[in-house]
N, C-alpha and C positions, 0 to 999 in steps of 0.2 A: 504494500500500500504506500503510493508516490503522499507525502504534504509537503507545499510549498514550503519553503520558507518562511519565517516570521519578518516581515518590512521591517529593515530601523534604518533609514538615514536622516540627513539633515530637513528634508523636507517633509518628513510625518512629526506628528506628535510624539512624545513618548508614553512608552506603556504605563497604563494607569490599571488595565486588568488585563493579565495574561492565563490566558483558558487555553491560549495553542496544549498543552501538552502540562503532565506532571513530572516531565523530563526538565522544567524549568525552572523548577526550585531551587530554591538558594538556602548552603548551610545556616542553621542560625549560629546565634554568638555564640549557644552554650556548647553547641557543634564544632567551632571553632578552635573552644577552649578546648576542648577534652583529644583535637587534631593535635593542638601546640602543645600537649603535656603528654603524649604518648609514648611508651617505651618503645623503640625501633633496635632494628637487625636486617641482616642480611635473608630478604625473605626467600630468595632462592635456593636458599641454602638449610629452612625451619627455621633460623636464626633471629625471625619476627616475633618476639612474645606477644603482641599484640594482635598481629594476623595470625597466628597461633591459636587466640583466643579467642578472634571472630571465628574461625572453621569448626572450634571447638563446641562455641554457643550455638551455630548453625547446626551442624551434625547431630547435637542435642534436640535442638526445634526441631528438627524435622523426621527424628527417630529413624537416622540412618548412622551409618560406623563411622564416616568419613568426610570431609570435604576440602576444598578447595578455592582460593579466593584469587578471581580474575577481575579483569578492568569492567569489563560490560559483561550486558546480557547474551550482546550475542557472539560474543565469544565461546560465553556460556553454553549455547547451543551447538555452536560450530564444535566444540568440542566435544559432546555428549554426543553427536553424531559421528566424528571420528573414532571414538574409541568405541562405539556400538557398532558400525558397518562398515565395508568394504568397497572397493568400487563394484558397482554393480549392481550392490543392495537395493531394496524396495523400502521406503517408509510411509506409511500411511499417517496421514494428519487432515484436520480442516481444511479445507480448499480455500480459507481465509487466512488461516496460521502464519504467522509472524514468519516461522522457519518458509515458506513458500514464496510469502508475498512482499517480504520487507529486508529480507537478509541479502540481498546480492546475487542470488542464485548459488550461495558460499554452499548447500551439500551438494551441487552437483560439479561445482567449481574445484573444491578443497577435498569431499572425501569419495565423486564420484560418484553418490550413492539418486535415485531419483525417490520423488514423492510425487505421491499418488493423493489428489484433495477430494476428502468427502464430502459430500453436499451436509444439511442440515439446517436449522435455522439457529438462529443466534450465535454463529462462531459454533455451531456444537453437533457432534454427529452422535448417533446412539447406537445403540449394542445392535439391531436389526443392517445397518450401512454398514459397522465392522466387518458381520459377519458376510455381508454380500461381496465385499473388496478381497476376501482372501481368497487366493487360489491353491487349486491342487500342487503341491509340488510338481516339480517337471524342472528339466534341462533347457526348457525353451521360456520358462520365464524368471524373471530376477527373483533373486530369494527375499523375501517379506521377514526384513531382522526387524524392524522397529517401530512402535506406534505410539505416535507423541499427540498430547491434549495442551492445550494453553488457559490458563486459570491467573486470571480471569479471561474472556475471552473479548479481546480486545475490540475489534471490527464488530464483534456481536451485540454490543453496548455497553463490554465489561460485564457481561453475566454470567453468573457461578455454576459453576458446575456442582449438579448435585453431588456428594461424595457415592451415593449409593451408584449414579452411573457411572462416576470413574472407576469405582471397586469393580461395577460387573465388565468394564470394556479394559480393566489390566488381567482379568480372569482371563476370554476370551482370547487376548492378545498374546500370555503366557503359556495358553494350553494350545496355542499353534507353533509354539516356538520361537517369539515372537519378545525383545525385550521393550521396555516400557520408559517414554520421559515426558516427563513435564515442566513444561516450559512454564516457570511461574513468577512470570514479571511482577505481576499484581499480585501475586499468591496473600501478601496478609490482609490484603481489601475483600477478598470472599472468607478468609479465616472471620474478620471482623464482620461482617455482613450475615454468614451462614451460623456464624457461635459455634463451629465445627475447630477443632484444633489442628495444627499446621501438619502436624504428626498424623492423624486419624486420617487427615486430605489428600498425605501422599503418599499412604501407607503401600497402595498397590504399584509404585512406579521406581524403578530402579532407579533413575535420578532423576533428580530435582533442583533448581536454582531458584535465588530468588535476587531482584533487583535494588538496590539500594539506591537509585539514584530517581527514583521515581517518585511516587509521593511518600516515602521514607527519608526523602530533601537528602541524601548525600551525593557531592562533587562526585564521586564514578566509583565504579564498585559490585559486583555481583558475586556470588558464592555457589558453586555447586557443588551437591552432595551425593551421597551413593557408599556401596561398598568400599573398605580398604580397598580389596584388588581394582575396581575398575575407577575409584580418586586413582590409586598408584598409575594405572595407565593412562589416564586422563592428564597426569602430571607431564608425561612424553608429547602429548601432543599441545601443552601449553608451552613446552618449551619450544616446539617447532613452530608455533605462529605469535611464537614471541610476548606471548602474555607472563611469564617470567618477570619478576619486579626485584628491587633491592629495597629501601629502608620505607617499605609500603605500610608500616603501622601509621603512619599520619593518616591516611585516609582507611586504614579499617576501623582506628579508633573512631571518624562517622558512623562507622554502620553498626559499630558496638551501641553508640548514641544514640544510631535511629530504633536500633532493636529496643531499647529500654525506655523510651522516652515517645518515639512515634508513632507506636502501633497503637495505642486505643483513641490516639486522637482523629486516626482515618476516619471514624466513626463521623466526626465535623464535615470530612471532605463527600461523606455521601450525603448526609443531611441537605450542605449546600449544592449539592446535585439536584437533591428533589425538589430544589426551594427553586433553580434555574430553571428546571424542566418545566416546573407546573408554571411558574410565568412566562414560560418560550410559547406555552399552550396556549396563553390568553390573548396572546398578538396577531391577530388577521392575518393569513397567507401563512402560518409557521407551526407546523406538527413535531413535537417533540416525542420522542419515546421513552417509556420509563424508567427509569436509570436502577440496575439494582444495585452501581455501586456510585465511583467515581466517575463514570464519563456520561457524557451529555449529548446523544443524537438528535440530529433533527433535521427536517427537511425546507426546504425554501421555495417547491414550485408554486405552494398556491397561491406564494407573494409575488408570484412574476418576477423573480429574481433569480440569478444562478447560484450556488454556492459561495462561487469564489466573487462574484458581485459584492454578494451579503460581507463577507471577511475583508474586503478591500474599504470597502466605507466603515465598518465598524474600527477600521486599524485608525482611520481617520479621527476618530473620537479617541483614539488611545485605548480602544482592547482588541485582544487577538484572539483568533480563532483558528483552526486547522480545516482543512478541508478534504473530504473522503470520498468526494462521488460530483455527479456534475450540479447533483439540489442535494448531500446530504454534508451537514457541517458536524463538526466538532468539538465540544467544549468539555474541558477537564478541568477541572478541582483539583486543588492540592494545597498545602499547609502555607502557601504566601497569596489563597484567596481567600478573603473574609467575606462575612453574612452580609455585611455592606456595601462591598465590594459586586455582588450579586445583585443587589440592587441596582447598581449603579451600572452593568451589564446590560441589564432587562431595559434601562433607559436610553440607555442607545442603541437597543435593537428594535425598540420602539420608532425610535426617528429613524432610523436606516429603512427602516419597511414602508414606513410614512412617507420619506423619499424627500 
């Protein structure tokens, strides 16, 4: 999924509400602080006591043996797909999936492997599509190693997947021989949303990642987990795309800070989701959809506007939007938008429609 760019030159306003993305967040102070006092090492080498101690609290949340801490998410992926397949291999995902639609073509680029997208609606396929996608073995088609779910599911409006259907499509996926990842950019926005635990959510999936750089506010950072042996092999293939770090505790101690400090305030960022939606609702020409967590869809034809119309004039007022389709926009919450702020949103998307 292509979004433009977010406008800043000398000739726009500056942002006064940024809804582009919760990729936009900024550390705060006390983020800062706990950066600037962190014990550091040579992390390439274990020699991080601090990224030591993110893999450690990570491997713990998520009730697997092991993990590992990389720069992004999609490294993250890129990685969990090299050390699960071969060239050649089959993966099956949503036909909206981040890993298909957003990464570069990086598993067919990096580890050769092709993905197969299932339909569904909301970002989501169910145990009935699993089982229709898998084929008989045979020498004439690619072996089917991997079936990856994304939680929350982003393009879908951010909506959670039930744990009960992730349990039955990693059963499914494991009794054909078949291993399991989840891509969990958002993962603790459905934990806080579902009141399901991070651990119970990814209990069926050989590994898991989670992003810290999203509305968990830290500067870059993602962690993925899984068994000792396949972290250990996954360590081979961070050294070869160069995700290897040296005195990388300044930025795990963020995510040390966003894990103890972040996650029940997500709770705010869905809140002011519902508050945008149900006013996107009330404005002539502008259908919103119901947010289950942080993101905000909505459509712009019956305002006779295009998408990127809608985002071009509102940048004009000083807020930003993202754009996903030719009438569907984008708005995301995260911990540098306030209740106010929302408001203040809704009012120039009033005048932008009004024209």
């Amino acid at each position: 999924m292509d979004y433009a760019p977010i406008r800043i030159s000398a000739d726009l306003p500056p942002l006064r509400v940024n809804l582009y993305s919760d990729t936009q967040t900024k550390p705060t102070a006390a983020m800062k602080a706990a950066m600037m006092e962190a014990e550091v090492g040579d992390e390439q080498f274990g020699l991080d006591p601090t990224v030591n101690a993110l893999c450690d609290k990570m491997a713990a949340l998520m009730g697997k043996e092991a993990a590992v801490f990389l720069p992004s998410g999609t490294m993250c992926n890129q990685v969990a797909i090299l050390t699960h397949c071969r060239p050649g291999d089959e993966i099956l995902a949503h036909e909206t999936a981040h890993i298909l639609t957003s990464e570069g073509g990086g598993a067919a680029a990096l580890t050769g492997a092709q993905i197969t997208g299932l339909a569904g609606p909301n970002g989501m396929f169910d145990a009935a599509a699993l089982r229709a996608s898998i084929r008989p073995k045979s020498r004439y088609a690619p072996p089917q190693t991997l079936m990856e779910v994304e939680q929350t599911a982003n393009t879908g409006g951010g909506a959670v997947w039930p744990v009960a259907v992730l349990d039955e499509l990693a059963a499914i996926a494991h009794a054909n021989g078949m291993a399991t990842h989840m891509d969990g950019a958002r993962l603790m926005n459905a934990v806080v949303q579902s009141g399901v635990s991070a651990s119970d959510m990814v209990a069926g999936y050989d590994s898991v990642w989670l992003d810290f750089t999203k509305g968990l506010g830290a500067p870059l950072g993602a962690v993925l987990c899984g068994t000792k042996e396949f972290i250990g092999r996954a360590w081979r293939w961070k050294q070869r795309v160069g995700g290897s770090m040296r005195q990388a505790g300044i930025c795990a101690a963020a995510c040390i800070h966003a894990l103890d400090h972040h996650i029940d305030r997500l709770a705010e960022d869905h809140a002011n989701a519902k508050k945008l939606a149900g006013g996107i609702s009330q404005i002539p020409g502008l259908k919103a959809e119901v947010p289950q967590t942080n993101l905000v869809f909505f459509d712009t034809s019956g305002a006779g506007i295009t998408a990127t119309e809608l985002a071009d004039r509102a940048r004009l007022h000083g807020v930003a939007f993202s754009t996903t389709g030719a009438h569907r926009v984008r708005a995301c919450t995260h911990l540098d938008v306030t209740a106010p702020q929302i408001d203040e949103a809704l009012s120039v998307l009033r005048q932008v429609v009004a024209g």
